[in-house]
C-alpha positions as CSV (number, residue, x, y, z in Angstrom):
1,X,158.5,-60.9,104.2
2,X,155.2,-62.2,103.2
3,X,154.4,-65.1,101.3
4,X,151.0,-65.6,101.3
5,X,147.8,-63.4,100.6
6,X,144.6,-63.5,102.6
7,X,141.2,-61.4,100.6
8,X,138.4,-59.5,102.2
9,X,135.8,-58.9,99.8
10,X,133.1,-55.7,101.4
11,X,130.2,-55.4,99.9
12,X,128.9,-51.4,100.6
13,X,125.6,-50.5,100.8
14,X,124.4,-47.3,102.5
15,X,127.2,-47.9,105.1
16,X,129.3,-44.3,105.4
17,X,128.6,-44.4,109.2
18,X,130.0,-47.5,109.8
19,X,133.3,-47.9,107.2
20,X,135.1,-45.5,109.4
21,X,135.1,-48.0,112.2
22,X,136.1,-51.0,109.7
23,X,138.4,-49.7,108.3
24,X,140.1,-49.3,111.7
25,X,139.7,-52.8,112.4
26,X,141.1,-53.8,109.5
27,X,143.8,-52.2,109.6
28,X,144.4,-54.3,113.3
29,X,143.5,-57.4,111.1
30,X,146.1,-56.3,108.7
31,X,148.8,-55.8,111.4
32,X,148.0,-59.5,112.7
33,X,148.4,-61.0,109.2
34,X,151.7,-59.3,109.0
35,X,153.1,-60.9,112.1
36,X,152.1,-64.2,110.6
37,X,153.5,-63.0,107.1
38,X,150.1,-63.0,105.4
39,X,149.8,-60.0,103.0
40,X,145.8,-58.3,103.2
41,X,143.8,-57.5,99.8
42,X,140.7,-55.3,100.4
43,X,138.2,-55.4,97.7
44,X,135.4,-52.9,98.5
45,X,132.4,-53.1,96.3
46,X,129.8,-50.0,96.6
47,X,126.4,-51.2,95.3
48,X,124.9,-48.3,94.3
49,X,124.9,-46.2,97.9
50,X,123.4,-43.0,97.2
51,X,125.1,-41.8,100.5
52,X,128.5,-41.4,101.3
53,X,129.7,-44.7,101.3
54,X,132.0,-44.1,98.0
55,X,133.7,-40.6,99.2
56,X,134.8,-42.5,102.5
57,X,135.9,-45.4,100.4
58,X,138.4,-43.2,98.1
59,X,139.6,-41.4,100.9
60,X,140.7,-45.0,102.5
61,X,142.4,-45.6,99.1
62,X,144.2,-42.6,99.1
63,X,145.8,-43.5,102.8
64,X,146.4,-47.3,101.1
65,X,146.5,-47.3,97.8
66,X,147.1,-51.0,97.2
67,X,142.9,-51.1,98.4
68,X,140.5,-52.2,95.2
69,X,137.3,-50.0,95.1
70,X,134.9,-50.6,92.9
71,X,131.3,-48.3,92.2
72,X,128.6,-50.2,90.5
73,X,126.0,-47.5,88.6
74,X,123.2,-49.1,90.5
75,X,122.2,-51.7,92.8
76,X,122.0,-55.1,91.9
77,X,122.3,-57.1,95.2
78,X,124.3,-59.2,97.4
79,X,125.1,-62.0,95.2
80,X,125.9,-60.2,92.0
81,X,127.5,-57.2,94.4
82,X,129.7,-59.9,96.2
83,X,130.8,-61.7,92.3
84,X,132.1,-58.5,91.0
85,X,134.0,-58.2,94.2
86,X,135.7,-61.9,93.4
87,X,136.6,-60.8,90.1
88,X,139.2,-59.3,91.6
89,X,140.8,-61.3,93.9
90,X,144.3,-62.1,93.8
91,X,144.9,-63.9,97.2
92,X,145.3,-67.1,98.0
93,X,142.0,-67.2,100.1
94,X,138.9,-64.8,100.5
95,X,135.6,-64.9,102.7
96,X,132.6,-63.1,101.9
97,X,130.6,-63.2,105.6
98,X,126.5,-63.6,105.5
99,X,123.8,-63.9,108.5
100,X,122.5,-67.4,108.6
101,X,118.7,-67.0,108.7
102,X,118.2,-71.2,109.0
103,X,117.2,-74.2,106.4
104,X,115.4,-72.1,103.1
105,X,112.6,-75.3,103.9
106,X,111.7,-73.4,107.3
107,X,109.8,-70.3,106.8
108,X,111.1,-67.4,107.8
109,X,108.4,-65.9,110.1
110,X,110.5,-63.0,111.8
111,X,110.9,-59.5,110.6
112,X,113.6,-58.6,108.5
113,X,116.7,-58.2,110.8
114,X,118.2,-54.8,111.6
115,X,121.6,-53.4,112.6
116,X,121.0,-50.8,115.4
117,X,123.9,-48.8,116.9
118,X,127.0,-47.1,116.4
119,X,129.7,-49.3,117.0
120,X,128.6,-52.5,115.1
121,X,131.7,-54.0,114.4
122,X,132.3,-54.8,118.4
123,X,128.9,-56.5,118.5
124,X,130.5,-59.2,116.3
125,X,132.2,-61.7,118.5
126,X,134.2,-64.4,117.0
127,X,132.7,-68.3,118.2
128,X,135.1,-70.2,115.6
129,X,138.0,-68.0,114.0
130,X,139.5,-70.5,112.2
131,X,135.8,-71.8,110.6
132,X,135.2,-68.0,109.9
133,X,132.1,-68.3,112.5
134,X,130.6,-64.9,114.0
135,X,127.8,-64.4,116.6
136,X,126.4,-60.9,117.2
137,X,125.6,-59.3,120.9
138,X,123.1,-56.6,121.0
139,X,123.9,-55.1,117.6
140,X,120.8,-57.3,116.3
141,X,117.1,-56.5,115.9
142,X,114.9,-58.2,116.6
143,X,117.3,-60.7,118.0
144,X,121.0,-62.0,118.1
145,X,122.2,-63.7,114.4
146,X,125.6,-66.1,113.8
147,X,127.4,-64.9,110.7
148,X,129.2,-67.6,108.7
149,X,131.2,-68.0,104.9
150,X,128.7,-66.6,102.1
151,X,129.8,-70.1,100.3
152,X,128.7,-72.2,103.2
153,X,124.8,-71.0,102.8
154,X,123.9,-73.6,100.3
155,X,120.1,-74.5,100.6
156,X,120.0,-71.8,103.6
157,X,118.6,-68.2,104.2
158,X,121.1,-65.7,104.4
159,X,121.3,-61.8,104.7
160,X,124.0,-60.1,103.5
161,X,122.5,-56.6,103.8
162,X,120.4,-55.1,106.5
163,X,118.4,-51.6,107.2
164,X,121.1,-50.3,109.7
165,X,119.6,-47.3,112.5
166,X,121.5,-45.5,115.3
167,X,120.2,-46.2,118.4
168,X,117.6,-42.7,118.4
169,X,116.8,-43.7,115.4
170,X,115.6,-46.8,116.1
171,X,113.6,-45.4,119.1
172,X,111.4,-43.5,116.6
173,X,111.2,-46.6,114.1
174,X,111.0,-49.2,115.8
175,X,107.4,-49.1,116.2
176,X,106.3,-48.8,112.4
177,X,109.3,-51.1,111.6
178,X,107.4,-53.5,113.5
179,X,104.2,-53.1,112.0
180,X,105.1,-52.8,108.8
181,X,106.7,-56.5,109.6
182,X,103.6,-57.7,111.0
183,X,101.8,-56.5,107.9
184,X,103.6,-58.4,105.5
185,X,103.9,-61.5,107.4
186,X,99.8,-61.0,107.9
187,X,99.7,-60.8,104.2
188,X,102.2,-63.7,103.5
189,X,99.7,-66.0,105.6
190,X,96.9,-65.1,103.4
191,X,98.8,-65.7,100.2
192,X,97.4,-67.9,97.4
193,X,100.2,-67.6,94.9
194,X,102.9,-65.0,94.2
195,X,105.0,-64.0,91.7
196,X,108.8,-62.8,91.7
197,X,108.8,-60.7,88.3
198,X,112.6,-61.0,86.7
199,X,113.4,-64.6,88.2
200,X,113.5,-67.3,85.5
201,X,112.2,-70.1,87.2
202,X,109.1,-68.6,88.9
203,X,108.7,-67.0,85.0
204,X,108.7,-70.1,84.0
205,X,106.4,-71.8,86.4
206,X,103.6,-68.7,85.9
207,X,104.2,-69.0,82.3
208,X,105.5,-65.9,81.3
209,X,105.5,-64.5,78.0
210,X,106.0,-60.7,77.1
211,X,107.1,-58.4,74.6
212,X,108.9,-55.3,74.4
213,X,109.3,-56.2,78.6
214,X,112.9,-56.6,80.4
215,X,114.1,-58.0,83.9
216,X,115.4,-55.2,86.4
217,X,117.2,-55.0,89.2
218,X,117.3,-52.1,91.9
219,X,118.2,-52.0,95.7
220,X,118.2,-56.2,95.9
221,X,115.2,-56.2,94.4
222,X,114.1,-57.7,91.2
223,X,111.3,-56.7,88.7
224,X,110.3,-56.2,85.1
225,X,109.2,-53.2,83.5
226,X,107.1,-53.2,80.0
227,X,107.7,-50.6,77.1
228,X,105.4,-48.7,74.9
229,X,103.7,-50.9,72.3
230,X,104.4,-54.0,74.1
231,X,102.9,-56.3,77.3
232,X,103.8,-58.4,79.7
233,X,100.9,-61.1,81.3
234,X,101.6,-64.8,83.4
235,X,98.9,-67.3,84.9
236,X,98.2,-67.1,88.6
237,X,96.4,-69.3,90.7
238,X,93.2,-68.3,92.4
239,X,90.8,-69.6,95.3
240,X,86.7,-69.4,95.8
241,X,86.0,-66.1,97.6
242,X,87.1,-62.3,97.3
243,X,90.4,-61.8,96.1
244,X,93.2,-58.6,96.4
245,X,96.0,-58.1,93.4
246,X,99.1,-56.6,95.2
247,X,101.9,-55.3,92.7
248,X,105.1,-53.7,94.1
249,X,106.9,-50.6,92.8
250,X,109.6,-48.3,93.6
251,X,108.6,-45.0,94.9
252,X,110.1,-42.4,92.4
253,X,109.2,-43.4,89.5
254,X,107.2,-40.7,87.6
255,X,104.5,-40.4,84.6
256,X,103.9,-44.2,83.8
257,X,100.7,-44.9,83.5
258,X,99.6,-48.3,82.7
259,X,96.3,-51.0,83.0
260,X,96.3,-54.4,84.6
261,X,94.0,-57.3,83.7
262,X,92.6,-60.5,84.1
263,X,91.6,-62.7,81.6
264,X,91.2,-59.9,79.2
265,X,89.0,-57.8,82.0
266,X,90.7,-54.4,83.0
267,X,90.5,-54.3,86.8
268,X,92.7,-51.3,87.4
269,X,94.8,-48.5,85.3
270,X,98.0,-47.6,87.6
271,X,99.3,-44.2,87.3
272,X,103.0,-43.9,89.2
273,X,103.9,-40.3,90.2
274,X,106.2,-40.1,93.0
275,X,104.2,-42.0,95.2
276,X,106.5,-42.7,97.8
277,X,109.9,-40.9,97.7
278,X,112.9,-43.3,98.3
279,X,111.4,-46.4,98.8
280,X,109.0,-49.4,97.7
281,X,105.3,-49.0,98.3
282,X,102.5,-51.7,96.8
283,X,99.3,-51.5,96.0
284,X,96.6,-53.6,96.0
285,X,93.6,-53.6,93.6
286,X,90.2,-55.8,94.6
287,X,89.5,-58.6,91.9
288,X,85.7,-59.2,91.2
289,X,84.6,-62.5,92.1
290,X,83.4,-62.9,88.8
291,X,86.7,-63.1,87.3
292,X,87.8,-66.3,89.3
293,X,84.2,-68.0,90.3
294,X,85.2,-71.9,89.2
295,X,88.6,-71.1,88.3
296,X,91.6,-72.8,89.2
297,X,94.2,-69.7,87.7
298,X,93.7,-66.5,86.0
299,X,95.5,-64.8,83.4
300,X,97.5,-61.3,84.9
301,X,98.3,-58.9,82.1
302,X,100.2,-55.7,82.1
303,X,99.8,-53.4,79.6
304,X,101.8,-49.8,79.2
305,X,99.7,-46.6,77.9
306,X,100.5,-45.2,74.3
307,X,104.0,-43.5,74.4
308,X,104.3,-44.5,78.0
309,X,105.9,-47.2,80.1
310,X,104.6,-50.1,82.7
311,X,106.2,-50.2,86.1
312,X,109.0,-51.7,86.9
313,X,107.1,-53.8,88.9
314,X,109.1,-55.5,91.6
315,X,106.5,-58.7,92.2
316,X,103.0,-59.6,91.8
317,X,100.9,-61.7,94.5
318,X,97.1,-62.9,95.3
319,X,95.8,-63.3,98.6
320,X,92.4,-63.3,100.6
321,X,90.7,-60.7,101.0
322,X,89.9,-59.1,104.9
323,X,86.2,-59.4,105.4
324,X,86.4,-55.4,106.0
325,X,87.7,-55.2,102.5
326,X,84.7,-57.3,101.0
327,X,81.6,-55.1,99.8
């Protein structure tokens, strides 16, 4: 007889290759906690997969229907993704796991992490079971990660989702993988200021105002997008010599066309039209030196065309120009 209830709260994203394999190691997990009378919740949480994930997840239920599954309609991250999974704990303890990327005061100046391979779950190996303490071997690109307790990360970098590729797979992309990593760490080095649309605090530091404009969320990623008739525009700090804009967006989005200034000076109308099927893209607009000679910050507006819509637009930033890009 059991007397006590232990929680697993599994965040899903994109991960119908790998739940077949967790789900077999829970159940192990669940046969231990027996022995010590310790009843298991699962509490799966899909965050918007557009794969599989969900079918795999209802057939677990069907085989034990006591599991929790829950589908949100779209993706709106780790944090929120891993709350809605709390909601529904009724255990006496629960442990949401996370990679510990270091101190958030040390920059983080590797690329993004990957999961490569089949069998993921036996590249975790336990370093402190009781402390809920995980080291990976060889599951890890570009190198080995511990995973601890989501609620021990305060002030700390953590992932809790990662781009996950078989091992041919990752043949084929590890070499753009790479360079699109170098790229935006390239780009992160010549950064003068940046701006994470749909945060309040960095909306509040660029002084934000808008109207007819709304904070979004899709694949972990948050944004704003503006409505007909209305605008969006925050200050940005600038630097003596030629500048690029760079504004993010998510590859599908069609007819929305929409102009971008500075200080009141058009210096590009965006048009998105399935630019880049499935994924983010950015684009980066030259800012005449005129428009920031002796300045200290500029003025970025977004403005939707007539009957149509701006973005969303998943960040803004400013940063040196290349010499090659100069005229």
């Amino acid at each position: 007889m059991t007397n006590k209830k232990f929680s697993i709260v599994v965040p899903v994203y994109f991960n119908a290759g790998s739940l077949p394999r967790l789900f077999e190691e829970l159940r192990k997990v669940e046969e231990q906690l027996k022995e010590r009378s310790v009843a298991l919740e699962l509490i799966f949480v899909d965050d918007g997969s557009r794969d599989d994930s969900l079918d795999k997840l209802l057939t677990f239920k069907r085989a034990r229907p006591e599991t929790v599954v829950a589908k949100l309609t779209r993706n709106f991250g780790a944090v929120h993704c891993s709350k809605t999974g709390i909601k529904f704990v009724t255990g006496d303890a629960f442990m949401v796991l996370a990679a510990d990327l270091g101190s958030r005061e040390t920059k983080w100046e590797q690329a993004d992490p990957a999961l490569v391979g089949a069998d993921l779950i036996a590249g975790f190996v336990p370093t402190d079971a009781a402390a809920g303490r995980y080291a990976t071997k060889g599951v890890v690109r570009p190198s080995n990660l511990d995973f601890v307790p989501f609620y021990r990360q305060y002030n700390r970098r953590s992932a809790v989702y990662f781009k996950h590729f078989s091992e041919a797979a990752w043949k084929v992309e590890e070499a753009a993988y790479n360079a699109e990593q170098a790229r935006l760490r390239d780009i992160a080095a010549r950064s003068v200021d940046v701006m994470h649309l749909g945060e309040m605090q960095p909306e509040r530091d660029h002084s934000l105002t808008s109207e007819m404009s709304w904070p979004v969320t899709y694949r972990g990623r948050q944004g704003r997008d503006v409505r007909s008739g209305g605008f969006l525009e925050f200050d940005m700090a600038v630097k003596p010599g030629p500048l690029m804009l760079q504004a993010s967006y998510w590859g599908d989005e069609r007819g929305r066309t929409f102009d971008i200034l500075i200080d009141n000076t058009k210096v590009a109308t965006q048009k998105l039209d399935h630019d880049a099927p499935g994924k983010f893209f950015d684009v980066e607009y030259a800012v005449p030196e005129a428009l920031t000679r002796g300045k200290q910050k500029v003025r970025v507006r977004i403005v939707p065309k007539d009957r149509s819509t701006a973005g969303p637009i998943f960040g803004v930033r400013l940063f040196t120009a290349k010499p090659a890009a100069t005229n």
